[in-house]
C-alpha positions in Angstrom: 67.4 23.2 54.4 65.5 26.4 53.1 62.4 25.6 50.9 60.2 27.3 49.1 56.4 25.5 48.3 55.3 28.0 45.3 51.6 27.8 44.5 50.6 30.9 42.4 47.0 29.7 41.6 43.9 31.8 42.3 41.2 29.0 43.0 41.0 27.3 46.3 40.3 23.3 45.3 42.1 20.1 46.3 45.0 21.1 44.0 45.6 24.5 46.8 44.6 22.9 49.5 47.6 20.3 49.2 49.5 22.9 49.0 48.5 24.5 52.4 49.2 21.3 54.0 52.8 20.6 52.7 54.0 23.7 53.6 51.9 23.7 57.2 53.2 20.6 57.5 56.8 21.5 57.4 56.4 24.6 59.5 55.3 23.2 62.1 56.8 19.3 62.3 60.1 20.0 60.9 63.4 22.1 61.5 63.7 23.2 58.1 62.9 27.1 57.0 59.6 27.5 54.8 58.8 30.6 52.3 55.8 29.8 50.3 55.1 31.8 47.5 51.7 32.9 45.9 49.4 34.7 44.1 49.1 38.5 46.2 45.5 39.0 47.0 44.6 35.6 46.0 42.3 33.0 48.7 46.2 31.2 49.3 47.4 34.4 50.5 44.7 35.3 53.1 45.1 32.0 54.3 49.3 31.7 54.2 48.4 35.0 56.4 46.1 33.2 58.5 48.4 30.9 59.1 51.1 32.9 59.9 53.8 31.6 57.4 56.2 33.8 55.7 55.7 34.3 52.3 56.1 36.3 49.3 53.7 37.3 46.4 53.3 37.8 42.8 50.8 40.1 41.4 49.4 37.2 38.9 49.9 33.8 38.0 53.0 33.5 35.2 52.6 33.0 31.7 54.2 30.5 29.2 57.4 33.4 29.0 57.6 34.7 32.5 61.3 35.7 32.1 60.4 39.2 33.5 59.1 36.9 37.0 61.9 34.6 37.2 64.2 37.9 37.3 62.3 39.3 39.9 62.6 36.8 42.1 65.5 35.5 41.5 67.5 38.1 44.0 64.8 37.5 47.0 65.3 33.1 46.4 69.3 34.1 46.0 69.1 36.3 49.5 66.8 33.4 51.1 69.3 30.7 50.1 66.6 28.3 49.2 68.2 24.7 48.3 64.7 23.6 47.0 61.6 24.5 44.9 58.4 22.6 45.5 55.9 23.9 43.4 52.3 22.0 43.1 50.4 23.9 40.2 51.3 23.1 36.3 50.9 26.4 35.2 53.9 27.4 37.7 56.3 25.2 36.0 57.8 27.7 33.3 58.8 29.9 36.2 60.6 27.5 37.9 61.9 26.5 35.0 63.3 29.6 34.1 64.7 30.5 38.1 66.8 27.4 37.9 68.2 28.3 34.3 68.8 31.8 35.2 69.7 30.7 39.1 72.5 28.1 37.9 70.6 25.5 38.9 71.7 25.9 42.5 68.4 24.5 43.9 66.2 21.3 43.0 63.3 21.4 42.1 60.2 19.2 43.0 56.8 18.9 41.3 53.7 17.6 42.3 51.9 16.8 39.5 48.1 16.5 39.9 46.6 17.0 36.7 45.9 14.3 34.7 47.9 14.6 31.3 45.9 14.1 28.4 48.5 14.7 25.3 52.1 14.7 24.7 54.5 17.4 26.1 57.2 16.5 24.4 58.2 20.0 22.4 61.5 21.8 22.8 59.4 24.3 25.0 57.9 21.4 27.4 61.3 19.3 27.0 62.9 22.5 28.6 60.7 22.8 31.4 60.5 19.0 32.0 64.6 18.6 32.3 64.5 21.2 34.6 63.1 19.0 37.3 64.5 16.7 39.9 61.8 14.6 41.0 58.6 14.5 39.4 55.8 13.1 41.8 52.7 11.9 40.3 49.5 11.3 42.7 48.6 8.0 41.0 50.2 5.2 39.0 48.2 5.8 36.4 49.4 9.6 35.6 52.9 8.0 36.6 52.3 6.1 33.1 50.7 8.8 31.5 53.9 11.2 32.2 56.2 8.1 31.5 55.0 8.1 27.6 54.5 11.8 26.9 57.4 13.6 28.3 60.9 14.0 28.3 61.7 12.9 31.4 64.7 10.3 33.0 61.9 7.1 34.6 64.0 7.1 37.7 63.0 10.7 38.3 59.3 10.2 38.3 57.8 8.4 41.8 54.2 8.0 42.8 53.0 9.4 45.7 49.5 8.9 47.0 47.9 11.9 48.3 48.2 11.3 52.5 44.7 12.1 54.2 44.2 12.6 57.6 41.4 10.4 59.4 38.2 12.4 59.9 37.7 14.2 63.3 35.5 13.0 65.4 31.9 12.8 64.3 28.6 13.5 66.3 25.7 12.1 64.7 24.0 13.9 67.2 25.8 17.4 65.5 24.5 15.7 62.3 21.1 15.2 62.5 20.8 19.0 63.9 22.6 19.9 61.0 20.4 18.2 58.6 17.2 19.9 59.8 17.8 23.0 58.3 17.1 21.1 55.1 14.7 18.4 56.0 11.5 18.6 57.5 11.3 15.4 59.0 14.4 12.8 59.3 15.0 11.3 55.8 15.3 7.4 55.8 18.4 6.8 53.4 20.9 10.5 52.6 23.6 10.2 50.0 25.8 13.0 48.7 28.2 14.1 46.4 31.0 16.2 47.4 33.0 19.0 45.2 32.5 21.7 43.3 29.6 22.0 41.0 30.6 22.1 37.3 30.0 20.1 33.9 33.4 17.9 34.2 32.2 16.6 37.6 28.6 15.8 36.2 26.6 15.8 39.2 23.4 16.1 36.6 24.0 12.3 36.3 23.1 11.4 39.6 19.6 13.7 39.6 18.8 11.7 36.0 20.1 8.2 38.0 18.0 9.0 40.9 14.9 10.3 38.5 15.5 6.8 37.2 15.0 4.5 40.4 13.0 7.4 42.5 9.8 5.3 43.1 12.2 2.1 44.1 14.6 4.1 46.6 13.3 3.9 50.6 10.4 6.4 51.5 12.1 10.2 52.2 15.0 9.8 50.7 17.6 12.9 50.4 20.3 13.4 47.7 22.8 16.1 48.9 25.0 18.1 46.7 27.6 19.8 48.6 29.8 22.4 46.9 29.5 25.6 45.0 28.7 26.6 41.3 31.6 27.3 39.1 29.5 28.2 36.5 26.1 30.0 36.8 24.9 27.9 33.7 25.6 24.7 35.4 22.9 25.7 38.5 20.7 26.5 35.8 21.5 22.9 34.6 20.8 21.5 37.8 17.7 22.8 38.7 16.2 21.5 35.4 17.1 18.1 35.8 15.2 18.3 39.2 12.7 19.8 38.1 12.3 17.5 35.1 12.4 14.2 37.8 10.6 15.7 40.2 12.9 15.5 43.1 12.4 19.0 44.3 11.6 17.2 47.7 14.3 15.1 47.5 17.8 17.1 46.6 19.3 19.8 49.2 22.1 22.1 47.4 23.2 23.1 50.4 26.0 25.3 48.7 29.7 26.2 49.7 30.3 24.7 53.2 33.3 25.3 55.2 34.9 22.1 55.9 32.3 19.8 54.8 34.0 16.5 55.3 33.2 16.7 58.8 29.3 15.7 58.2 30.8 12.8 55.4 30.2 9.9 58.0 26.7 11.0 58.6 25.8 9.7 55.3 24.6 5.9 54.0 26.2 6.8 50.4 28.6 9.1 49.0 29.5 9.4 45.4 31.7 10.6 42.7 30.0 11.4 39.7 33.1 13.1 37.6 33.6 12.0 34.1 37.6 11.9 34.5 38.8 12.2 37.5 43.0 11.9 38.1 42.4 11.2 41.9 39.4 11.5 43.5 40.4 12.7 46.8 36.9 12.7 48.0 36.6 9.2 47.9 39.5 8.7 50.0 38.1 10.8 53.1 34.8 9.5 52.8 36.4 6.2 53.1 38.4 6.9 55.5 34.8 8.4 57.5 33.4 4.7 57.2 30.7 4.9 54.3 30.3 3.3 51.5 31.4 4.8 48.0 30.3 4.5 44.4 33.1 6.1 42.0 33.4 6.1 38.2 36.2 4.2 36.4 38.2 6.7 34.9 42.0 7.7 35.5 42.8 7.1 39.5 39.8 6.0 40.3 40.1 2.6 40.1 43.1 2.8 42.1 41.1 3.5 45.1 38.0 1.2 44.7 38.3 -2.1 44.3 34.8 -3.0 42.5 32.4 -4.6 44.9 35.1 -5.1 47.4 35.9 -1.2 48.6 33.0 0.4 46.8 31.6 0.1 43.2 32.9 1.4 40.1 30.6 2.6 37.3 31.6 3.8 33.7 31.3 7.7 33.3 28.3 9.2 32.2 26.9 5.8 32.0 23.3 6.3 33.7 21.6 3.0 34.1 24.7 1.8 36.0 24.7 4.4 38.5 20.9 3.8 39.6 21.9 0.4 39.4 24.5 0.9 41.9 22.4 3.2 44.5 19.5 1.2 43.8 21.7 -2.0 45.1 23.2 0.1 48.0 19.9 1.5 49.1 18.4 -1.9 49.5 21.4 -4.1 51.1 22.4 -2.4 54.5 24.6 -5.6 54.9 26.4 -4.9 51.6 27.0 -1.4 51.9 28.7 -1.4 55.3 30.8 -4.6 53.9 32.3 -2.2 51.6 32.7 0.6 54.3 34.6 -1.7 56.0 37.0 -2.8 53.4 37.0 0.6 52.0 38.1 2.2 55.4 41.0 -0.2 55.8 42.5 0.4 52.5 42.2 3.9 53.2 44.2 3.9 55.8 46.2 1.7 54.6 47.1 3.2 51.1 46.7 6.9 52.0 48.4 7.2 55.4 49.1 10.8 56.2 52.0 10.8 58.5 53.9 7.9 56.1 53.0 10.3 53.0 55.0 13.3 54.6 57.3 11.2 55.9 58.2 9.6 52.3 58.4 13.9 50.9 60.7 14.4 53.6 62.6 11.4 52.7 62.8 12.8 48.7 63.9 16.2 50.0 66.9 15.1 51.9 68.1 12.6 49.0 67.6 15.4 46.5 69.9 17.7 48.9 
């Protein structure tokens, strides 16, 4: 089989990096031929070049009409003999859309949808796209229900698929702690962090206004770590006046973009996810899966990962007193905390095996072809 994983997005976030993996993934575990296709000069294509995979480009992301792209690839997928189209970015669905149409519909095509869905898609020009597709995977049942009501779309060809997420390399808490002095002076007695990019949607102001909150009640030389970069400049302007304003300047490290962060995740007594609607929360999973405890908001997929009070705690978005009520509980109750790092690492594994995630894709593949 001859597939093509098409990802013509510019960003490099959870969305991408998916993408990376599937078609790694299938270079390197399976018989079949990969072509990815991406954005030229874009953070995919240095690293589809890193990784030595062949590939083709497009000089931007399609738009809503991209007749003009679909013809001009349409001769280099007809030459490749591709049987499917796996495409992971929402935005790329008109121009698969329109290579199937003006291909015959000689391949299938896959999606991977992990947006959330907020309103109905149900126009001629969605319908169009929509029918176009094969097998529609959603990343959590709840988007499975979302897409279920507000597209045209036959049920049996939408399936859930939970993201698969490989456990953590090994940790060295010795690595950790030398790590960690670059931004603390002396050991601190209780670290939690939050993970991601810093932007408004993912609200990581809450947790400085939580923490401003509870400051006086948390153990002596505590640490709050935001790890990720600013999408917006306003944002870090944002930031730093809630810290300012609660006085934590001692107490949060923005540490910044860090390559491969989740390898310092099980170092921590607390991670959260702040984010006011979050389809996933993929974060969760690998910090989980690292053996600490989690505190998530319960919104979209959330709650399909934490169980509340048995594999973390849920609190409602942009709800403040619950949050420091959560850390506060957290901090305080070693016991309780590593009771739901337990359980949470089980159901991680569990629910969001890697090698039985691929190995259900494979399975879709071969039953579209």
């Amino acid at each position: 089989m001859t597939i093509l994983q098409l990802c013509l997005s510019s960003s490099l976030g959870g969305l991408e990096l998916y993408f990376l993996d599937t078609t790694l993934f299938l270079h390197q575990n399976t018989s079949h031929k990969v072509l990815a296709l991406v954005c030229e000069n874009s953070r995919l294509h240095e690293k589809i070049k890193e990784l030595d995979i062949r590939h083709i480009t497009l000089k931007k992301q399609s738009g809503k009409l991209p007749i003009a792209d679909a013809v001009k690839i349409k001769s280099i997928l007809k030459n490749e003999q591709i049987d499917l189209v796996h495409i992971h970015c929402k935005k790329d669905l008109p121009l698969a859309a329109w290579l199937k149409t003006f291909m015959g519909n000689n391949f299938k095509l896959v999606h991977t949808r992990q947006m959330n869905m907020p309103g109905s898609k149900k126009s001629p020009y969605h319908t169009f796209q929509y029918q176009k597709i094969d097998k529609l995977i959603t990343i959590t049942q709840k988007l499975h229900s979302d897409i279920q009501n507000r597209v045209n779309i036959d049920p049996n060809r939408i399936e859930t698929l939970y993201y698969g997420v490989k456990i953590p390399e090994h940790f060295s808490q010795a690595d950790f702690e030398h790590w960690t002095r670059t931004f603390e002076q002396e050991p601190a007695s209780f670290r939690l962090a939050v993970f991601g990019n810093l932007n408004s949607t993912k609200a990581q102001h809450n947790i400085i206004e939580a923490l401003g909150n509870i400051k006086n009640e948390l153990p002596s030389n505590w640490k709050l770590y935001l790890i990720g970069k600013f999408i917006d400049p306003d944002y870090a302007a944002v930031i730093e006046r809630k810290i300012s304003e609660n006085k934590l300047q001692e107490n949060v490290v923005v540490t910044g973009f860090i390559d491969n962060a989740k390898q310092w995740m099980a170092g921590f007594d607390l991670i959260v996810l702040t984010t006011i609607g979050e389809t996933f929360g993929l974060v969760l999973v690998e910090a989980m899966k690292s053996g600490v405890a989690v505190i998530g908001t319960d919104s979209e997929g959330v709650p399909e990962i934490i169980d509340n009070k048995e594999t973390g705690i849920l609190v409602q978005p942009n709800t403040i007193s619950d949050l420091s009520d959560a850390i506060l509980t957290l901090s305080r109750d070693e016991n309780f905390r590593n009771q739901l790092a337990t359980a949470g690492k089980k159901k991680a594994n569990r629910l969001f095996d890697y090698e039985r995630h691929y190995e259900r894709l494979l399975q879709i593949y071969e039953e579209l072809t």
